[in-house]
N, C-alpha and C positions, 0 to 999 in steps of 0.2 A: 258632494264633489270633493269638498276638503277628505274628506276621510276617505276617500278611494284615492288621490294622491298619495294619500299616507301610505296606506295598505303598497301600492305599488311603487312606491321610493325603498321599503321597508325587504321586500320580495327581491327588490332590485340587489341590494347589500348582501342577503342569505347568498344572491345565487352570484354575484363576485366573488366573494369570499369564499363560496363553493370552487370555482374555476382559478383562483390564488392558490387552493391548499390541492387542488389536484396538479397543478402544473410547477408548484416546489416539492412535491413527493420524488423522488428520486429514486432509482434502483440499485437495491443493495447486494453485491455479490462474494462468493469465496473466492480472497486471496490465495490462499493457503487453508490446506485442512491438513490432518492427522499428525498435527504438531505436539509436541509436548508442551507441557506450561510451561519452563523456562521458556522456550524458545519460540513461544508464543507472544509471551509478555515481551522481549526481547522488540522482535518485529514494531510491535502495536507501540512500544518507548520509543523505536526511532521515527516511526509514521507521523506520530503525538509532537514530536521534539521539530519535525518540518512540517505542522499546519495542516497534515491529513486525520483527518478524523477514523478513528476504525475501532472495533470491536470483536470482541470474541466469545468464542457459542462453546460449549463442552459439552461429547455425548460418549459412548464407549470406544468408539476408534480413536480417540484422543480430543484435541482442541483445534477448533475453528476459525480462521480471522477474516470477519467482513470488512470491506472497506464502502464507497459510495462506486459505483461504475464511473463516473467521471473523474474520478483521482486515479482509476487501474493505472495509465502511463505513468503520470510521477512516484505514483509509489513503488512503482517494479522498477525505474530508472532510480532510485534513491537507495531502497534495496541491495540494487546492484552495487553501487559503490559503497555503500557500505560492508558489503559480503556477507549477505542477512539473504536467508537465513543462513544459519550452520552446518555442516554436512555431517549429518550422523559420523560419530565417530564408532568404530570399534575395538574394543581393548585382545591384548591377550587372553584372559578368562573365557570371553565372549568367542575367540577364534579356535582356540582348542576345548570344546565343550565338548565333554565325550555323549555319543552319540549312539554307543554301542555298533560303530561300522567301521573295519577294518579299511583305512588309510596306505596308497601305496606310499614308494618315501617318495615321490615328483609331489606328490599332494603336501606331506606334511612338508618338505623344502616350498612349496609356493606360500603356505597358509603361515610358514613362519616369517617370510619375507614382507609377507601382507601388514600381517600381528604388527612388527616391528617399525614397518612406514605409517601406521596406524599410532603407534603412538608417539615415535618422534611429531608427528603434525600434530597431535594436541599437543604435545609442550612445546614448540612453537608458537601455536597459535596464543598461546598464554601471555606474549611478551608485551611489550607496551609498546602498538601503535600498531601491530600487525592484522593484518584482517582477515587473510588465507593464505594456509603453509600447507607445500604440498612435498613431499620425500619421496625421492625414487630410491632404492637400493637393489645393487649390484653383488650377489653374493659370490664367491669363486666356487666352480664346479668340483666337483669330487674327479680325482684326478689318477691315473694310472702311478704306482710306486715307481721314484725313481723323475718322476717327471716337477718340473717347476711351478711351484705354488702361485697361482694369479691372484690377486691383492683383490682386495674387495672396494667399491666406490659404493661413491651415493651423489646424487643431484637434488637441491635444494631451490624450490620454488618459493617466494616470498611478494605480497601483494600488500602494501603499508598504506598508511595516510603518510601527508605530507613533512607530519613534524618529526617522520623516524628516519633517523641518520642512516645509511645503508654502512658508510665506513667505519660507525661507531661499532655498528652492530655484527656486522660479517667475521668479525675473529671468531666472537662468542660466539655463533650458530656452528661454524667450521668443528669449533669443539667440542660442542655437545655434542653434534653428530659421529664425529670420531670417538666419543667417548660411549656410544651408543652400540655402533657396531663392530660386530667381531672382526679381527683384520685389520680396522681402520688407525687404530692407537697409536702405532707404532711406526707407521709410514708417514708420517705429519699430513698436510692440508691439500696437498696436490692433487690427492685421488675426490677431493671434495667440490663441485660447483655450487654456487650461489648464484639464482638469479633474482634481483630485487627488481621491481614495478609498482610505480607509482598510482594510487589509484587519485582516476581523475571526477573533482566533483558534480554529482549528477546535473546536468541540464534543467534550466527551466522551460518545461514542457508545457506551460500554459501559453496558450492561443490568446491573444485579445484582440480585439475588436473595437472600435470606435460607434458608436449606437448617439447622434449627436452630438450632448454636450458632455455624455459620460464615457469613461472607457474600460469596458468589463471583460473577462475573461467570453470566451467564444460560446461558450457551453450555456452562459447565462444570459445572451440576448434574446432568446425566446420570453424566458420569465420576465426579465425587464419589459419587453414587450407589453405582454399581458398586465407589467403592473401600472406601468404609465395609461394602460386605455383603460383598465378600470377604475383606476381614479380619476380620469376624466369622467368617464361615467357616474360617477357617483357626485362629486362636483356639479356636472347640469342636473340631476333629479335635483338632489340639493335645493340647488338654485333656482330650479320650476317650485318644488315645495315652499320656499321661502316665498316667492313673488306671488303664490297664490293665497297666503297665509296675511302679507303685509296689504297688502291692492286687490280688496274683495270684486272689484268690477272685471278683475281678469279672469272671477269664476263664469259669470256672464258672456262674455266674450266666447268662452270656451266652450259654452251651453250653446249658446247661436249658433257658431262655427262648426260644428262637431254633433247640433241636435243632443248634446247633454241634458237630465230631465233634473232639477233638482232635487234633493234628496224630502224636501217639506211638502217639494209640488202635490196639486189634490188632480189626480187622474179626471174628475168631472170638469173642471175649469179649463182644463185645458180640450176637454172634449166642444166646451161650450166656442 
């Protein structure tokens, strides 16, 4: 009797423990793919840096980043104000690569307009505290002889954290950018807009829940669930194995009650 206790306290444990590690398995999905490692590693530092756990796969398209399916909100809300990821930039080199295909000139005037907002936004985006820089630019048309030259603009979008000054900073942008385009030099700061926006810190998008005396995130009252009853469970086999081990007359009892045969019993005596 004792030892068919055992065996079945023992079965009991296996198969909690079974039902514990299937219901904390969790499903892991892509964030992001076709990343490059910088801006891989990027992501997965700021994720790491607010309490999400995440990782990354590398195959020939580039690199990978899993996160847990229950973190996808906060990490795409965290993401976001952070301005992660990066927006491919492309350079000059990259926009006039010859191609061996004759270009009308509306083509090479737009691809040089692109080139050039292309790279003032990455050396903006280089400053201290900016997150995303966006450049519009306004080139002047080619113009009939005789006729008055139209000045060229540019509009400057800027997206910062909180500790960048917008007043400190808006002269310096004004003149890089005039010092960037053709036309703009000469005419000072007028033909230039700046807009600065503040980015505002991601949301805590965790759900919680009160589950009695604990208060857990929304997503984990199921496993709580399951781990409170199986410790219950294991607690009463426990507790049967023990009182059957201390108080041998509770074997007997259980033999009566239940028609248990004892493990010594001699099949003839009991026929007798």
């Amino acid at each position: 009797m004792r030892s068919c206790l055992v065996r079945l306290f023992l079965r009991s444990i296996c198969l909690i423990l079974l039902i514990l590690f299937v219901s904390a398995c969790s499903k892991t999905i892509v964030l992001y793919k076709d990343f490059s490692e910088v801006d891989a590693n990027e992501v997965i530092a700021m994720l790491l840096e607010n309490g999400i756990a995440a990782s990354k796969r590398s195959d020939k398209s580039g690199v990978t980043v899993l996160i847990d399916e229950l973190d996808m909100a906060r990490a795409v809300a965290i993401l976001k104000a952070s301005g992660l990821p990066n927006r491919s930039q492309t350079n000059i080199g990259e926009v006039f690569k010859k191609e061996g295909i004759i270009s009308t000139p509306l083509e090479e005037r737009a691809r040089y307009i692109y080139a050039l907002s292309q790279e003032l936004e990455f050396t903006l985006s280089q400053l201290e505290g900016v997150i995303i820089a966006r450049v519009h630019i306004v080139l002047p048309e080619r113009i009939a002889p005789g006729e008055p030259i139209q000045p060229s603009s540019a509009a400057v979008f800027i997206k910062h954290l909180p500790q960048l000054d917008p007043d400190v900073i808006t002269r310096r942008i004004k003149h890089m950018v005039a010092s960037s385009i053709p036309g703009l030099s000469g005419t000072g700061f007028h033909k230039i807009s700046v807009v600065f926006t503040q980015s505002s810190p991601a949301r805590n998008t965790i759900q919680w829940e009160t589950f009695g005396p604990f208060k857990v995130a929304k997503a984990s009252v199921v496993l709580l669930q399951y781990t409170l009853i199986s410790c219950f469970m294991v607690i009463l086999l426990f507790m049967g194995l023990l009182v059957t081990i201390l108080y041998p007359k509770t074997n007997l009892w259980l033999q009566t009650k239940f028609n248990f045969l004892p493990a010594t019993s001699d099949p003839v005596k009991n026929d007798k």
